[in-house]
Steps between C-alpha positions, in 0.01 A plus 500: 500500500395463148438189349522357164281147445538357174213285453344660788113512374521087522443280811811558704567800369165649564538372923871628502345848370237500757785420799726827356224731451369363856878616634516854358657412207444615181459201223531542086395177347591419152241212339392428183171328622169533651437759744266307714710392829630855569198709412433568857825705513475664111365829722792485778709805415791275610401235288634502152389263163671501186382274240783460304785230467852431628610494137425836495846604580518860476152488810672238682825740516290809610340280815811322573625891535246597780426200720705375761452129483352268216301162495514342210210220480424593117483155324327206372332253730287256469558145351218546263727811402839319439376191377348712223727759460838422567641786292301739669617350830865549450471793289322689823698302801837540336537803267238746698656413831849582344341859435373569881860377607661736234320798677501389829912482470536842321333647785570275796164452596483186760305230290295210586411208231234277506608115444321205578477138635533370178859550538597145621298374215438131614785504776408222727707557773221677699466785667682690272792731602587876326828289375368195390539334169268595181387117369305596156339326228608527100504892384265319220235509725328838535381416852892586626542808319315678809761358750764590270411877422478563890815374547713643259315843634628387852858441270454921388400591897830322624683634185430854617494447848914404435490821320408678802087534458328449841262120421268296627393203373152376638363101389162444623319231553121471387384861640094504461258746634250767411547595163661182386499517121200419331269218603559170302833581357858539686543346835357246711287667687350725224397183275334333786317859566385473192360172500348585844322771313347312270405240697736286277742202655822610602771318258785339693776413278613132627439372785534858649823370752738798334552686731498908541610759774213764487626890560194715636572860324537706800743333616697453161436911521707508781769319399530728158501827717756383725754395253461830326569688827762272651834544344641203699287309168709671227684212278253226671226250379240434704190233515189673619226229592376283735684203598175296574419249240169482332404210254272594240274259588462649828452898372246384279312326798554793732329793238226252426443501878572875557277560227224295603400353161278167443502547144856480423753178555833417425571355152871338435606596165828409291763769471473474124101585522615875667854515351540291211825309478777774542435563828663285835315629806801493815370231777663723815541852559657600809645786602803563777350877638820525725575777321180673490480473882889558608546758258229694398298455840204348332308230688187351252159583738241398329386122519372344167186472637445863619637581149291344262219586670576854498622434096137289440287817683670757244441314190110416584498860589609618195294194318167633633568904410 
C-alpha cells in the first residue's frame, strides 16, 4: 500500500510511519515541522518526507492522487497551543482538514481523522461513549476552541462519509510514549519529564484527584492501523485508550518512583499559576474502548507501569546524548 500521513513527522504520526514502513508499505508524510522523530527512516527508500503544508492544495491533490489510504493527524495540539492561539487552532483543525477531505473525496481514498478526548468536553457521565453528549464551556473562552475545531472536523468526516467517502473517526485518550512532544510543554507526562530532568518538583494542579486514562503509543499504533485497514470502521467513531483510571496524583508518584529521583517532590499548584484563568481542567476522563476491542480487534497491552518506564528510559536516553 501507499500511505499518506499528514502530520506524520510528529509523535503519532512518526510511530504510525514506523508500523507501515515495518509492513511493506510505502509511507509519504506531509509536515510542516521538525524532522527529528522520523530521521531514522529519512534514508528508507520507502519512506517519504515532504515539508510542506496541507494548505498547499495543488501538493495535497498530487499525493491524494497516488496513495491508497490517508491519515490525517495534521493539527494543533497542545493547550499551551490553543489557549494562545485560538485562531491558529481553528484555522488549522477546521479549514486544513476541509482540504485533506476535499482530496481524499475526489479520489476516494479511504481516510482516517485524528480527534480527541476532548470531545465530551466536561461530560460527567463517565466513561464516555462514541455517542455521548458534547457538555462545553462559553465559545469566549479560548480553552474550548480545541474541542470545538475537532469536532466540527469530525462534522466534515461524517459530512463526506454520507457523501460516499470511506471514514474513520479515531478519539484518543492521553497516548504518551517515546517521542512525546517536547519535555516541559504538552502533556502530562512530558511536563513531569521535564521537571524530572531538572531535578525540579513535579507541579500537580489541585489536589491531583482528576483523573486520566493513559494510552501507551504502541498500542494507540495499533488501533490507527486497524481502522485504516478494516472497512467494517468506515462511517464510525471510535475511543482508542485505556479504560483504567489514573489520578494525577498517582502518575506523578509513579514517574518519581520509576525515575528514582530524591531531588524532586510533588508541588500542588493552582490551575491559574499554569493556565491563567481561561482554562477549566475536566475532573474525569474515561473512555468506553468497546469499540476499539469489538471492532477494530485492538486489546491495550501495555500496563502503565511497563509504559512509562519504557517512555522515562527514552527521554534520559536522549537527555544524556
Amino acid at each position: 500500500m501507499r500511505v499518506l500521513i499528514t502530520g506524520g513527522a510528529g509523535f503519532l504520526g512518526s510511530h504510525l510511519s514506523d508500523s507501515f514502513i515495518e509492513r511493506g508499505d510505502e509511507v509519504f508524510v506531509l509536515d510542516t515541522g521538525s524532522i527529528a522523530k522520523v530521521r531514522h527512516l529519512l534514508d528508507h527508500p520507502r519512506f517519504h518526507y515532504i515539508h510542506d503544508s496541507i494548505f498547499n492544495l495543488e501538493l495535497l491533490d498530487g499525493l491524494a492522487a497516488k496513495v491508497d489510504l490517508i491519515y490525517h493527524l495534521a493539527a494543533v495540539v497542545g493547550v499551551e497551543h490553543y489557549v494562545a492561539d485560538p485562531y491558529e487552532t481553528l484555522n488549522v483543525n477546521v479549514n486544513g482538514t476541509q482540504n485533506v477531505l476535499k482530496v481524499a473525496y475526489k479520489y476516494n481514498r479511504k481516510l482516517v481523522f485524528s480527534s480527541t478526548s476532548e470531545i465530551y468536553g466536561r461530560n460527567p457521565k463517565v466513561p464516555w461513549r462514541e455517542d455521548d453528549d458534547r457538555v462545553l464551556g462559553a465559545t469566549t473562552i479560548d480553552r474550548w476552541c480545541y474541542s470545538t475545531s475537532k469536532a466540527v472536523g469530525e462534522h466534515f468526516c461524517f459530512a463526506y462519509h454520507k457523501l460516499g467517502l470511506p471514514v474513520t473517526v479515531l478519539r484518543y485518550f492521553n497516548v504518551y510514549g517515546p517521542r512525546l512532544d517536547r519535555v516541559d510543554v504538552g502533556r502530562l507526562f512530558t511536563i513531569f519529564m521535564g521537571q524530572l530532568l531538572r531535578n525540579a518538583d513535579l507541579t500537580v494542579i489541585g489536589d491531583g484527584s482528576q483523573t486520566r486514562c493513559f494510552t501507551f503509543v504502541s498500542d494507540a499504533v495499533a488501533a490507527t492501523v486497524a481502522a485504516g485497514l478494516n472497512d467494517a470502521a468506515n462511517g464510525h467513531a471510535v475511543n482508542v485508550g485505556v479504560d483504567v483510571e489514573t489520578s494525577v496524583l498517582e502518575f506523578a508518584q509513579l514517574m518519581l518512583e520509576l525515575y528514582g529521583s530524591t531531588k524532586s517532590k510533588i508541588r500542588f499548584v493552582s490551575q491559574e499559576e499554569v493556565y491563567g484563568a481561561g482554562y477549566e481542567d475536566i475532573p474525569r476522563r474515561v473512555p468506553d474502548n468497546t469499540k476499539m476491542r469489538n471492532l477494530l480487534g485492538v486489546e491495550p497491552k501495555v500496563s502503565l507501569k511497563e509504559g512509562t518506564k519504557m517512555a522515562i528510559d527514552w527521554f534520559r536516553r536522549e537527555a544524556n546524548r
